[in-house]
C-alpha positions in Angstrom: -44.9 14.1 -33.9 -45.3 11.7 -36.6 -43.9 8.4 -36.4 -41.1 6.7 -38.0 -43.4 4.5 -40.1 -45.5 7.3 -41.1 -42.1 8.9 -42.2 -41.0 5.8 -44.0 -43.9 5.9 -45.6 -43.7 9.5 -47.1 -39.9 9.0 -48.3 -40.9 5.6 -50.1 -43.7 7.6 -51.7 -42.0 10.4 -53.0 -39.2 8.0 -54.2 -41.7 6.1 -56.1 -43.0 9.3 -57.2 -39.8 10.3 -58.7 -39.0 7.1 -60.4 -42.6 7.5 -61.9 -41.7 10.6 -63.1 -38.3 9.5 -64.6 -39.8 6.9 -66.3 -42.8 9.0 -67.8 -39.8 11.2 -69.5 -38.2 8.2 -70.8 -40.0 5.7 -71.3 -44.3 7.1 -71.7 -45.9 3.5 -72.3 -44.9 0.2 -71.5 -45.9 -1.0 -74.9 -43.4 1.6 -75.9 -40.2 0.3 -74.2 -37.2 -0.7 -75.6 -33.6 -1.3 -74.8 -32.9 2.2 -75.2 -35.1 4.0 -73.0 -34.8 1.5 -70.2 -31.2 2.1 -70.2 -32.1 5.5 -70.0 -34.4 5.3 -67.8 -32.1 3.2 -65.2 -29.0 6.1 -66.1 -31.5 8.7 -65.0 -32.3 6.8 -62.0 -28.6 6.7 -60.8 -28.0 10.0 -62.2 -30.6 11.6 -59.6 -29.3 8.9 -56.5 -31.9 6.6 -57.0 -30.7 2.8 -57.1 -30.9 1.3 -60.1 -32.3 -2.3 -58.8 -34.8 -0.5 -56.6 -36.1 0.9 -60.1 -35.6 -2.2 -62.0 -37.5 -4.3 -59.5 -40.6 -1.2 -60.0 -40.1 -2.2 -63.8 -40.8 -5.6 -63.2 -43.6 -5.2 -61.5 -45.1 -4.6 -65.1 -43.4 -7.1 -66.9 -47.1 -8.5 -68.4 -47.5 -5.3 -70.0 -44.1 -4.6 -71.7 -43.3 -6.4 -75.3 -40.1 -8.8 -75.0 -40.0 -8.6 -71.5 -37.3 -11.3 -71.5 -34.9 -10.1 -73.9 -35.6 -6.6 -71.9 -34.7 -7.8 -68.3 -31.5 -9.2 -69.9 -30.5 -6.2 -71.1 -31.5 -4.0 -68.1 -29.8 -7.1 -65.8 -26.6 -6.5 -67.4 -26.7 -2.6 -67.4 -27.1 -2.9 -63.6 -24.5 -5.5 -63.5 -22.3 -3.0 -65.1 -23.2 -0.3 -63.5 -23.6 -0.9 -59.7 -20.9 -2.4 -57.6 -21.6 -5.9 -56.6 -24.9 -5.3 -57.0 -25.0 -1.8 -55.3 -24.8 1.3 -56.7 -22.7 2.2 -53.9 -19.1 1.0 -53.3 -16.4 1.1 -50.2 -12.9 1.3 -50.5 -10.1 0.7 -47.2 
């Protein structure tokens, strides 16, 4: 029986296997990415239960190789702002 690390381990890789995958359909290149297909590329990433921040901190991780990285983290800040409840894509009510 495997373990629960060893399971952990296969759902964070097929999670970051899927956000790959969403952002090779929206995005291709890093030199290539704009506000536009980050947006999309976050939207698809909620839209298939994936949170946004989880695929926005992925995102960063390449920040050296994407072209106005700072004007593009403001924009993709603000979408996630707008689009997550305080800061999580899921939200309680009483």
């Amino acid at each position: 029986m495997a373990s629960n690390s060893q399971f952990n381990n296969l759902s964070n890789e097929s999670l970051q296997e899927r956000v790959e995958q969403i952002w090779q359909n929206t995005c291709n290149s890093w030199q290539d990415m704009n506000t536009t297909n980050l947006e999309a590329f976050l939207s698809q990433c909620e839209d298939q239960n994936i949170d946004p921040q989880f695929c926005m901190d992925w995102v960063e991780q390449h920040k050296n190789m994407i072209p106005e990285w700072p004007a593009l983290s403001q924009k993709a800040l603000d979408w996630v702002n707008g689009h997550t409840s305080t800061g999580s894509p899921f939200s309680y009510n009483d």
